[in-house]
VODO-585092 format. One record per residue (C-alpha): x, z, y. Coordinates in steps of 0.05 Angstrom, whole numbers, always signed. Each point is the difference from the previous one (the first is absolute). Example, Ala and Ser with C-alpha at 12.3 -4.5 7.8 and 13.67 -1.06 7.14 Angstrom:
REM residues 2
[atom [+246, +156, -90]],
[atom [+27, -13, +69]],
END
This chain:
REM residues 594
[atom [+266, -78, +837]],
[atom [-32, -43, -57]],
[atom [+4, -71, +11]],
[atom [-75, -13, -1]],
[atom [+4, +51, +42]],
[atom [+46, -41, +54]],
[atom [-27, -70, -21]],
[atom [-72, +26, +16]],
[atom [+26, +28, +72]],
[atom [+43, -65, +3]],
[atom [-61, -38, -19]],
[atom [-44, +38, +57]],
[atom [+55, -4, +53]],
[atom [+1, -75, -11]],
[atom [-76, -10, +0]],
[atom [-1, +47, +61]],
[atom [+51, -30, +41]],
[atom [-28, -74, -19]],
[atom [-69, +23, +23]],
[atom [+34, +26, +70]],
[atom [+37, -61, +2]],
[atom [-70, -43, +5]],
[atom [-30, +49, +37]],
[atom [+52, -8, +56]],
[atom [+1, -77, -13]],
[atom [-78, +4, +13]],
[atom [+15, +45, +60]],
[atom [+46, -54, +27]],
[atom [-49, -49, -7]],
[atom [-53, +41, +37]],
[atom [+48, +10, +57]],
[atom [+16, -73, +6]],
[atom [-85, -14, -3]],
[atom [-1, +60, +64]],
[atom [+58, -47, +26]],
[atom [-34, -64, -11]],
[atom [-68, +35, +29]],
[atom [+34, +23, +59]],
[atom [+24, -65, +18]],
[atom [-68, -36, -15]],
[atom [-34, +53, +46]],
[atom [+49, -11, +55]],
[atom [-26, -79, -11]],
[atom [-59, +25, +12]],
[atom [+4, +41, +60]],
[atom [+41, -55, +32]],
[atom [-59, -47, -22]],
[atom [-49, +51, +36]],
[atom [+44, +16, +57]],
[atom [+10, -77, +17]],
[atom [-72, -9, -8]],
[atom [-16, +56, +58]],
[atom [+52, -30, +45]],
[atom [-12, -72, -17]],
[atom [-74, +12, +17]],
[atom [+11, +35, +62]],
[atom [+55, -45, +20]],
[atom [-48, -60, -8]],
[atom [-70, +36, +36]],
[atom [+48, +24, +65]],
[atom [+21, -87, -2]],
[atom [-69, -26, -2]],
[atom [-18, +53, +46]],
[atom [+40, -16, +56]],
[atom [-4, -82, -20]],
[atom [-76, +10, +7]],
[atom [+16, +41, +74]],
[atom [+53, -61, +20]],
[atom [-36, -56, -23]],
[atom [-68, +23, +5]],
[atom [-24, -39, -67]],
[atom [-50, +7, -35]],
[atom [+29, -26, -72]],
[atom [+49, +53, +4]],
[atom [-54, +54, +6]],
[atom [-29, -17, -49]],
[atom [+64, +3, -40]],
[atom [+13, +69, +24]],
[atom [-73, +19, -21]],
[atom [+10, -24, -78]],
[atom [+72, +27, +11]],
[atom [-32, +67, +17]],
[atom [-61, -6, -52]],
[atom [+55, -14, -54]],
[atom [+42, +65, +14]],
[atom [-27, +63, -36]],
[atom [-2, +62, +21]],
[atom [+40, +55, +3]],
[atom [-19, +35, -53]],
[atom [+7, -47, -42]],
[atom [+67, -21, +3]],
[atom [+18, +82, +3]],
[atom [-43, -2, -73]],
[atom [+47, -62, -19]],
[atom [+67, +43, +21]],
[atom [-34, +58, -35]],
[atom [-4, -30, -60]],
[atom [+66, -35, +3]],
[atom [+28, +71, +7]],
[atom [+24, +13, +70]],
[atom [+0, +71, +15]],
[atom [-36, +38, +50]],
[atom [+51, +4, +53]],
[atom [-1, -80, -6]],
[atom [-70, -10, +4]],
[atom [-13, +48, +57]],
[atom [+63, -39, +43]],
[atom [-28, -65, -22]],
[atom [-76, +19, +19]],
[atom [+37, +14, +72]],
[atom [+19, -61, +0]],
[atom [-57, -33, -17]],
[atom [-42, +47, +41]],
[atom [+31, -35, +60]],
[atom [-5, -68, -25]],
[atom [-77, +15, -9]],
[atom [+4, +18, +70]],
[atom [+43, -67, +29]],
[atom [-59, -32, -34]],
[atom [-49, +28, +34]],
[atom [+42, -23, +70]],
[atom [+4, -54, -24]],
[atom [-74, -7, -19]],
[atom [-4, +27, +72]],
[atom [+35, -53, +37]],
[atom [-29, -69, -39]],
[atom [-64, +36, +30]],
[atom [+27, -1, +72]],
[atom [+18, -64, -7]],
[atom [-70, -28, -25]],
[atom [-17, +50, +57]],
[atom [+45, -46, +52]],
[atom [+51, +53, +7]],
[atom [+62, -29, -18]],
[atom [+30, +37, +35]],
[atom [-14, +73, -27]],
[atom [+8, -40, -67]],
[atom [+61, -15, +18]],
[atom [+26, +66, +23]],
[atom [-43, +27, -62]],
[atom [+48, -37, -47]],
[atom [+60, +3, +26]],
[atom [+14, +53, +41]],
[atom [+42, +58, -23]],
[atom [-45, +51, -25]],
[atom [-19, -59, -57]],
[atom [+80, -14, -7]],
[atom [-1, +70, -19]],
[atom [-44, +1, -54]],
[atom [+27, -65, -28]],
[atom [+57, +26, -3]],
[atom [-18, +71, -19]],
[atom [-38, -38, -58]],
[atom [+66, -41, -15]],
[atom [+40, +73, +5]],
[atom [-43, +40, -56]],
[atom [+4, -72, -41]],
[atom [+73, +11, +2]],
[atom [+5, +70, -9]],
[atom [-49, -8, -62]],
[atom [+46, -42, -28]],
[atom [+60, +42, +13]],
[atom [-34, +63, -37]],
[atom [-25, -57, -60]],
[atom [+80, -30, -4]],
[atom [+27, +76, -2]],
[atom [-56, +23, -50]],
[atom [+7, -59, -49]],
[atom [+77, +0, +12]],
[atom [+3, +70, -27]],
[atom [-52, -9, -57]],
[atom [+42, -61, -18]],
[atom [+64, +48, +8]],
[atom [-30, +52, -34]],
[atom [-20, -48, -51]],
[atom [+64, -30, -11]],
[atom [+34, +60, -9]],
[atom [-53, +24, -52]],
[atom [+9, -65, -42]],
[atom [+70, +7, +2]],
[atom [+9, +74, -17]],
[atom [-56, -15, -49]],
[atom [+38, -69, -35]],
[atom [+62, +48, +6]],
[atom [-27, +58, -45]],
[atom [-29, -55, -48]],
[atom [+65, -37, -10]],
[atom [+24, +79, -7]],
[atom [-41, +16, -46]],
[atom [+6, -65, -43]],
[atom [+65, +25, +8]],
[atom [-5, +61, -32]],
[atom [-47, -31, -55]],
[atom [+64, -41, -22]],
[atom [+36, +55, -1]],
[atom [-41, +46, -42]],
[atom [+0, -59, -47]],
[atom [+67, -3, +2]],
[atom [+21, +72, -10]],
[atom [-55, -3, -60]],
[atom [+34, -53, -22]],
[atom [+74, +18, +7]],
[atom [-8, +87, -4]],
[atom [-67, +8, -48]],
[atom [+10, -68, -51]],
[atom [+71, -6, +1]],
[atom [+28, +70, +14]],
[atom [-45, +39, -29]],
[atom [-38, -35, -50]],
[atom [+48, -67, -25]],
[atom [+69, +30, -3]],
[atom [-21, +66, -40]],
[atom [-52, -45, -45]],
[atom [+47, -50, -23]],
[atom [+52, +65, -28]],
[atom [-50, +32, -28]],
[atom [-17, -71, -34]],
[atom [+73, -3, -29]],
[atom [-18, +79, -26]],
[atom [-51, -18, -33]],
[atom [+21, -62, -33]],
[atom [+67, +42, -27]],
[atom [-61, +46, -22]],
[atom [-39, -48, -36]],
[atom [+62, -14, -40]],
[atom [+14, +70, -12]],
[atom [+60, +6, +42]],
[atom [-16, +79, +11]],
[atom [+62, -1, +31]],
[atom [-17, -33, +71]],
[atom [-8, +42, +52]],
[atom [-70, +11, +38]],
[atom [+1, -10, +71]],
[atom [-11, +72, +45]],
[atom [-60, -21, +48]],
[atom [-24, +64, +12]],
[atom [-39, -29, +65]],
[atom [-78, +19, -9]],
[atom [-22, -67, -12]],
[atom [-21, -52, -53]],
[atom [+74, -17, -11]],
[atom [+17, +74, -4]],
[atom [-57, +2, -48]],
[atom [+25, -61, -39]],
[atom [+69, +32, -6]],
[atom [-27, +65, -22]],
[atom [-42, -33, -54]],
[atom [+68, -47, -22]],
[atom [+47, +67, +1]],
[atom [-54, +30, -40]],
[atom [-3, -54, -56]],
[atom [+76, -1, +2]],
[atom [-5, +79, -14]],
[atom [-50, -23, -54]],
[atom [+42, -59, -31]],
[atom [+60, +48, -1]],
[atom [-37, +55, -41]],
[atom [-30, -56, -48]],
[atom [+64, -21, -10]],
[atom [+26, +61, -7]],
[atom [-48, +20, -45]],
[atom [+7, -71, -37]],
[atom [+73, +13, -13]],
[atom [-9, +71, -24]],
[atom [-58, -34, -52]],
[atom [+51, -53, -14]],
[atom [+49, +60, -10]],
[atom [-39, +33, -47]],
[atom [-31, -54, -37]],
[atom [+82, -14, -9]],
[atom [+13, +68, -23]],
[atom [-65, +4, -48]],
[atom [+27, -70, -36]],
[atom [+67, +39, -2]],
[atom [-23, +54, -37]],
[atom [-47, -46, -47]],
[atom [+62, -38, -10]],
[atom [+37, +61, -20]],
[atom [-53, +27, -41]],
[atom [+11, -61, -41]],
[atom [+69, +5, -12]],
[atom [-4, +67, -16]],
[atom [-55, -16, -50]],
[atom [+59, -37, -30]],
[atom [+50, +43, -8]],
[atom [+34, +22, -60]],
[atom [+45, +61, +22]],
[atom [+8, +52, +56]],
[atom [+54, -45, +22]],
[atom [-50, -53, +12]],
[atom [-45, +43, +44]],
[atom [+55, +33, +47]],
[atom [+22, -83, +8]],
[atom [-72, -13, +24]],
[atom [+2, +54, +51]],
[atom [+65, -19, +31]],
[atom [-27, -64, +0]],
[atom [-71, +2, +34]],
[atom [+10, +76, +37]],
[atom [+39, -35, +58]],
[atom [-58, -60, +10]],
[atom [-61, +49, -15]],
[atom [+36, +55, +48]],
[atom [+44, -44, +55]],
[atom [+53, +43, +33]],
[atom [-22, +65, -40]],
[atom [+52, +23, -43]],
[atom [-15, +36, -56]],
[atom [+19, +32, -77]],
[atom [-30, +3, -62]],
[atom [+8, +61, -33]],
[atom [-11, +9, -87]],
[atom [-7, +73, -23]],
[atom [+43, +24, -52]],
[atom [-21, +51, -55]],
[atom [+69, +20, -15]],
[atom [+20, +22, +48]],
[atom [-72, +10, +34]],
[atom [+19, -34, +72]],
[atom [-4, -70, +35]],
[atom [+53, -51, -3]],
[atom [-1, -60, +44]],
[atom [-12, -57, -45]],
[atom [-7, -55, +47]],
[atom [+11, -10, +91]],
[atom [-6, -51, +42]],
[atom [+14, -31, +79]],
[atom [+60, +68, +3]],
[atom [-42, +56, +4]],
[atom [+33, +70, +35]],
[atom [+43, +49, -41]],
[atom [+11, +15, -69]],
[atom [-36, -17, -56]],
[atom [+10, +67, -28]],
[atom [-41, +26, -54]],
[atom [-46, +56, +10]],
[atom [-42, +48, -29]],
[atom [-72, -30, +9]],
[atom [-31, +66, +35]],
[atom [+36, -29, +57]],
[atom [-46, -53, +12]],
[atom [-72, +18, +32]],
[atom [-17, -69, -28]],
[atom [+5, +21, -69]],
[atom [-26, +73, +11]],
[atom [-63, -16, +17]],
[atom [-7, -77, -43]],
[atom [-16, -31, +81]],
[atom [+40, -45, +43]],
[atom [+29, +52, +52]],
[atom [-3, +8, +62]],
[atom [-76, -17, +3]],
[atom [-1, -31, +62]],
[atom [+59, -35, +20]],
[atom [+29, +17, +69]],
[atom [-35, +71, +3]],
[atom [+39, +57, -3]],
[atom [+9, +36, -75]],
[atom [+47, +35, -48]],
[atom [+53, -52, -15]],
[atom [+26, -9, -70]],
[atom [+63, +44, -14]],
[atom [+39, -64, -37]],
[atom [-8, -44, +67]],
[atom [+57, -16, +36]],
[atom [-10, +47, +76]],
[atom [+13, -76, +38]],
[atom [-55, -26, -38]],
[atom [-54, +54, -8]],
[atom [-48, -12, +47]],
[atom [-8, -69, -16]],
[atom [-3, -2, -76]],
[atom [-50, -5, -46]],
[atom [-3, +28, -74]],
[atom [-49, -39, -49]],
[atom [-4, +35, -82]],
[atom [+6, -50, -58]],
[atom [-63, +36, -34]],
[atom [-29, -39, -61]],
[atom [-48, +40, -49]],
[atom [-1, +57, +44]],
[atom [+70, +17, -20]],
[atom [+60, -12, +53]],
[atom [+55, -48, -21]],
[atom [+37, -19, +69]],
[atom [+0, -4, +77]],
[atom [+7, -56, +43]],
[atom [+27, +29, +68]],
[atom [+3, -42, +64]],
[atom [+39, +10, +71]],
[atom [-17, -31, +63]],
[atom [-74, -7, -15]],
[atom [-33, -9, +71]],
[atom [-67, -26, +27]],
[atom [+33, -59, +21]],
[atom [+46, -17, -59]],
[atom [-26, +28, -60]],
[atom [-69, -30, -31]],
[atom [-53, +29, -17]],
[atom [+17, +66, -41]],
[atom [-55, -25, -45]],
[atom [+49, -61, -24]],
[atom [+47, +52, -1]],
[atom [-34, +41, -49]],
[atom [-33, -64, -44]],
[atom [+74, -18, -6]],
[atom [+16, +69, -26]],
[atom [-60, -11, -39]],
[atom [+23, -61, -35]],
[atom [+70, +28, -8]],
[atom [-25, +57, -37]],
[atom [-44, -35, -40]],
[atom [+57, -45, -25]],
[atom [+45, +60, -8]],
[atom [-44, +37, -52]],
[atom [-15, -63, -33]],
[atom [+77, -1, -4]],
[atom [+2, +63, -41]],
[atom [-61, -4, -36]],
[atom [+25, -64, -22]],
[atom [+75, +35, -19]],
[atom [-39, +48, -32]],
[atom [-43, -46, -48]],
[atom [+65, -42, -6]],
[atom [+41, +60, -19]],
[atom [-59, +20, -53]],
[atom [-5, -63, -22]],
[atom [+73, -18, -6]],
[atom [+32, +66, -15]],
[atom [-14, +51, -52]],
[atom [-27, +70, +21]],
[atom [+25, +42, -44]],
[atom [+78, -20, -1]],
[atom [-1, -35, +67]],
[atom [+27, -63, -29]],
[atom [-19, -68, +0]],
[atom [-57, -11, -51]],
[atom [-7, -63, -48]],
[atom [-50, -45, +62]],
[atom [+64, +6, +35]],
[atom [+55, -21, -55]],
[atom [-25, -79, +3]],
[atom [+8, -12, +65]],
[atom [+68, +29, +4]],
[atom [+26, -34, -59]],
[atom [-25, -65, +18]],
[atom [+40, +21, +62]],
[atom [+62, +22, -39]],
[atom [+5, -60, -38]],
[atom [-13, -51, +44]],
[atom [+67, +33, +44]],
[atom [+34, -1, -60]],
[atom [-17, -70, -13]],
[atom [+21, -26, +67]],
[atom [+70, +49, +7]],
[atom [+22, +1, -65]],
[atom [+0, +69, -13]],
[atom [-21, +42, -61]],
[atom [-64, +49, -2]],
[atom [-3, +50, -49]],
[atom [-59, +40, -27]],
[atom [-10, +55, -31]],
[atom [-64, +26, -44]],
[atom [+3, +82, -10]],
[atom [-47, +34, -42]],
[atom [-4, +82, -4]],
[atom [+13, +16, -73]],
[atom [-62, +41, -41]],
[atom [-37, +7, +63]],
[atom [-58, -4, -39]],
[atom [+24, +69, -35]],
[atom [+7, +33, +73]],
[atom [-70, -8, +16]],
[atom [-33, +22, -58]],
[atom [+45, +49, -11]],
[atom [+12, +28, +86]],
[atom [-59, -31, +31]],
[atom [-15, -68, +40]],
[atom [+24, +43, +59]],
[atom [+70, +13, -24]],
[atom [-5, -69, -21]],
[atom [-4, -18, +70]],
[atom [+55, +44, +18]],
[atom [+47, -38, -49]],
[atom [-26, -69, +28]],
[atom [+23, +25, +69]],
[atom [+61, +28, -15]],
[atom [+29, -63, -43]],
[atom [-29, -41, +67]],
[atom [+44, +47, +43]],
[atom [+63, +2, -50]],
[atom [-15, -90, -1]],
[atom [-11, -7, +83]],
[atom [+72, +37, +12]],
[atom [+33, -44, -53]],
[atom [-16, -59, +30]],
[atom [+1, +13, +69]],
[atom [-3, -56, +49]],
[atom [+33, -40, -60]],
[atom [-63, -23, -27]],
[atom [-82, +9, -2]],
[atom [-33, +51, -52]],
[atom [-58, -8, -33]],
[atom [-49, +39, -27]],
[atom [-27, -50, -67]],
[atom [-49, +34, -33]],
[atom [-11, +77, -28]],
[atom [+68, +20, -11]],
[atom [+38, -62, +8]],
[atom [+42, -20, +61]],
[atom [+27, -62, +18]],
[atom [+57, -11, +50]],
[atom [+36, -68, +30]],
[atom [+58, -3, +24]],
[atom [+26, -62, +40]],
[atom [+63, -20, -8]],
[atom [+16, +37, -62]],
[atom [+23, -26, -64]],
[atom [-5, +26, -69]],
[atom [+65, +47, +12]],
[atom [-25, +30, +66]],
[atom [-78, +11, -26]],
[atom [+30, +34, -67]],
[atom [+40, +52, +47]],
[atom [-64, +8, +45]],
[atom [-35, +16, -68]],
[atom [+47, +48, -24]],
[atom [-3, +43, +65]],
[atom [-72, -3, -7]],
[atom [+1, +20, -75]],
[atom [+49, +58, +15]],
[atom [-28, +24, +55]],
[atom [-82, +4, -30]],
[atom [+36, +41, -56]],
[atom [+38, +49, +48]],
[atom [-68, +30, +25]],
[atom [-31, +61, -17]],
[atom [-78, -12, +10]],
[atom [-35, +59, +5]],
[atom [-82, +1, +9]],
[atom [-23, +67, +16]],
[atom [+30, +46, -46]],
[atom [+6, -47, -52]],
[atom [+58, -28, -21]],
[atom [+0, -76, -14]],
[atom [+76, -23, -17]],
[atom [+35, -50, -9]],
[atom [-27, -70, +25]],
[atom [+37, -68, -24]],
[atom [-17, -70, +20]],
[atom [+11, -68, -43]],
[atom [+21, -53, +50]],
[atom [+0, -78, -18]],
[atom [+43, -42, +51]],
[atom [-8, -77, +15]],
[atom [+38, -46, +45]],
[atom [-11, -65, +33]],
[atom [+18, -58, -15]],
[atom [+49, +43, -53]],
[atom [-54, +14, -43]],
[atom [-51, -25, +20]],
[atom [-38, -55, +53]],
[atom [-45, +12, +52]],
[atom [-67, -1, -36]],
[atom [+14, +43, -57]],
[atom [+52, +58, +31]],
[atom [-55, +53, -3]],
[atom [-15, -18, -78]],
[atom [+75, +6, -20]],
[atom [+8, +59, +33]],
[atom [-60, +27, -45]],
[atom [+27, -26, -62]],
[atom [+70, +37, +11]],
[atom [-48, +62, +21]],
[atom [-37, -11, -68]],
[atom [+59, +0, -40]],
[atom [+29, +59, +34]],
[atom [-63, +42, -14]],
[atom [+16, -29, -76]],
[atom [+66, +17, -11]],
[atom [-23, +69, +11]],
[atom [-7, +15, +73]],
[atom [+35, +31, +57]],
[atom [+51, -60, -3]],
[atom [+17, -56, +51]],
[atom [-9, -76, -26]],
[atom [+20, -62, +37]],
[atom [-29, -67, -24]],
[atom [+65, -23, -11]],
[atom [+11, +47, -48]],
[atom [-52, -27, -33]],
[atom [+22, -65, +4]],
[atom [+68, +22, -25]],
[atom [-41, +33, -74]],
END
């Protein structure tokens, strides 16, 4: 039951039982005025009665004083005694109206009916004495027949006043008892008024409405600071605190999901500066290296507890290699052919939906292939790499659109990668012999020499020019020309091996350093090179070209020469070997020693 509900019964029982409580007060009241009334009528009656029997006391005494004595002063009393009595019915009117009953009256008109008639004797016999018959006067007055009717007189006096004592003895019994069952049931019923108020009081305020108000006050407080955690009183009683409750668990419910949906905002607005951040550093990296160093990094933060592998895809041989893993992600980071991948078959992260069933990608570990998720490395609509994650759930993983902006940005770095390898290899490397061109010879030698300068060591270098090359295009074409560039590159890149850096100079010359090689050691390197170029048998189509010879000038720091002007000796000992007649080997310190 609603409180209202109880209070507004509680409230009516109280008004109701106050109301009865004054009604029996005012009951009491009236039985004590039917008490009081009783008693004053009895006063009455007694009045009334002792009137009649006064009055016919005091006529029957004159009477028979007048018949004794024979005076005439007490006639005349009698006389105004007898004009002052009224009659009979009006004293029966007075009783009437006092309330005697009928029964009373008629007794009590008996009895005066009989005193009416002693007065009449008596009238009878103060006439037989003015008559001078004292003597019947006498026997008039008091002889026995009038004794009778005195006394029958006296008699229904008596008995009038026994039926007036028992009637007024029983109103004022029946009275009495009224009042008191009457004051009873009021003191009763104030009574139960104070304890309504009290069980109001003590069940409805304190019970019902205090105890469960001030909890749900220290709810909702912990609410109002956001303390989602608090638990909501269950008052599932159909009431206004039942109501209250319902409305608290519901803004708990509320406050939860906000919260919830706050942290999952805070998550991704975490994840989103993640990602910005890594789009950053990946704007500043300067090798693959780089890149796969930024995914280690920020995969783990953008992805939390979703391991994963980046895979690069290899032209020779045409599969995947795993270039790059992170948080210990299941089995082996074999390579595979990249048909195994539904991912890169159809350029879409795959599966589609994650958690539905699909065709599982054949390179997947079985433990993990429900729960993984393939994203391409796509950039330019060509396919360069695959980033493939394991343990991707609703509840773990974010949103597969990070997942895929992540691949995004990975992608995007990658082919920048090896677009920018592939402008730096044009730029520093020569296309035709595969060898480092002349953009690339300054930096290395400042490189080279400033070692050299700080260890100690020598640096050789070496200046080869193709001998009459000029004669081999005019006389083969600029295409066979080509083919003798290539092949003195070829015969010059296994000389030197990892021993030193070739160079392609210019046209037909080559230029080679070689660290840590003095004049001795850069002479030998020469004449393998020189002995070598003239062992081959160039053939262009089926034209025969012959025999090719180089002229090779050699300089060597700090032997010959310093830092700032290695490049120019080795030029003048090339010079003077093209002088002295070609296809020769000059050092500058033979030069030096002329």
């Amino acid at each position: 039951m609603r409180i209202a509900t109880i209070t507004n019964w509680a409230y009516g029982a109280t008004v109701c039982l106050t109301l009865a409580s004054g009604v029996a007060m005012l009951m009491a009241s009236s039985a004590e005025n039917v008490e009081r009334q009783a008693v004053e009528q009895r006063y009455v009656f007694d009045q009334l009665t002792e009137e009649v029997e006064a009055d016919a006391w005091a006529l029957s005494d004159l009477a028979r004083l007048y018949v004794i004595k024979q005076d005439p002063a007490v006639a005349d009393q009698y006389r105004q005694k007898a004009q002052a009595m009224v009659g009979i019915e009006h004293r029966l009117q007075k009783l009437r109206d006092a309330g005697a009953s009928d029964d009373e009256l008629a007794l009590l008109h008996e009895g005066l009916t009989v005193a009416d008639a002693l007065q009449d004797e008596q009238q009878s016999a103060i006439a037989s004495v003015k008559g001078g018959q004292q003597s019947q006067a006498i026997g008039l007055i008091y002889g026995e027949r009038y004794e009778s009717e005195l006394e029958q007189v006296q008699n229904q006096l008596d008995h009038f006043r026994q039926m007036l004592d028992r009637r007024t003895d029983a109103a004022i019994d029946d009275a009495t008892v009224k009042s008191r069952g009457l004051r009873t049931l009021s003191e009763v019923m104030v009574g139960l008024t104070a304890l309504m108020f009290l069980f109001v009081l003590g069940f409805i305020l304190k019970r019902r409405v205090l105890r469960p108000v001030v909890r749900l006050s220290d709810v909702v407080n912990r609410l109002a600071s956001q303390d989602y955690a608090v638990e909501a009183p269950d008052y599932r009683q159909i009431d206004e605190i039942g109501d209250m409750a319902q409305a608290i668990r519901i803004f708990r419910e509320n406050g939860l999901v906000r919260q919830r949906l706050e942290q999952e905002r805070d998550a991704d607005w975490a994840i989103r500066e993640l990602l910005a951040r890594m789009t950053q550093r990946l704007q500043g990296c300067e090798s693959v290296e780089d890149v796969l160093n930024v995914a280690r990094l920020f995969a783990p933060g953008i992805a939390p507890g979703v391991p994963g592998r980046l895979w690069l895809l290899e032209r020779e041989p045409w599969q995947m290699h795993c270039a790059a893993e992170w948080l210990d992600p299941q089995g082996e980071a074999e390579p595979f052919h990249p048909d195994q991948c539904w991912a890169v078959r159809r350029g879409q992260s795959h599966p589609p939906v994650t958690g539905e069933p699909d065709i599982t990608c054949y390179h997947l570990p079985d433990a993990c292939a429900d729960h993984s998720l393939c994203v391409p490395l796509i950039a330019q609509g060509e396919t360069i790499g695959l980033l493939s994650f394991q343990n991707v759930t609703r509840e773990r993983a974010p949103s597969r659109a990070y997942l895929e902006l992540m691949a995004e940005a990975l992608g995007l770095a990658l082919a920048n990668q090896r677009l920018r390898d592939a402008l730096l290899e044009k730029a520093l490397f020569d296309p035709l012999t595969n060898l480092r061109n002349r953009h690339h010879l300054d930096d290395a030698l400042r490189t080279q020499l400033g070692q050299a300068q700080h260890t100690g060591q020598p640096v050789s270098c070496l200046m080869i020019d193709i001998d009459h090359f000029k004669a081999i295009n005019d006389k083969f074409g600029h295409d066979a020309g080509d083919l003798v560039i290539k092949s003195v590159a070829t015969v010059v890149q296994r000389a030197v091996g990892d021993k030193g850096m070739p160079f392609r100079y210019g046209g037909e010359e080559f230029l080679i350093l070689l660290p840590g090689a003095d004049d001795a050691a850069a002479f030998a390197c020469a004449s393998e090179i020189q002995t070598n170029v003239r062992s081959l048998a160039l053939r262009y189509e089926l034209t025969e070209i012959g025999t090719v010879d180089v002229s090779i000038g050699i300089a060597s720091y700090p032997q010959h020469a310093q830092s700032d002007n290695l490049l120019r000796a080795a030029d003048v000992a090339l010079y003077r070997a093209k002088e002295l007649g070609r296809s020769r080997i000059v050092s500058f310190g033979m030069l030096e020693a002329e």
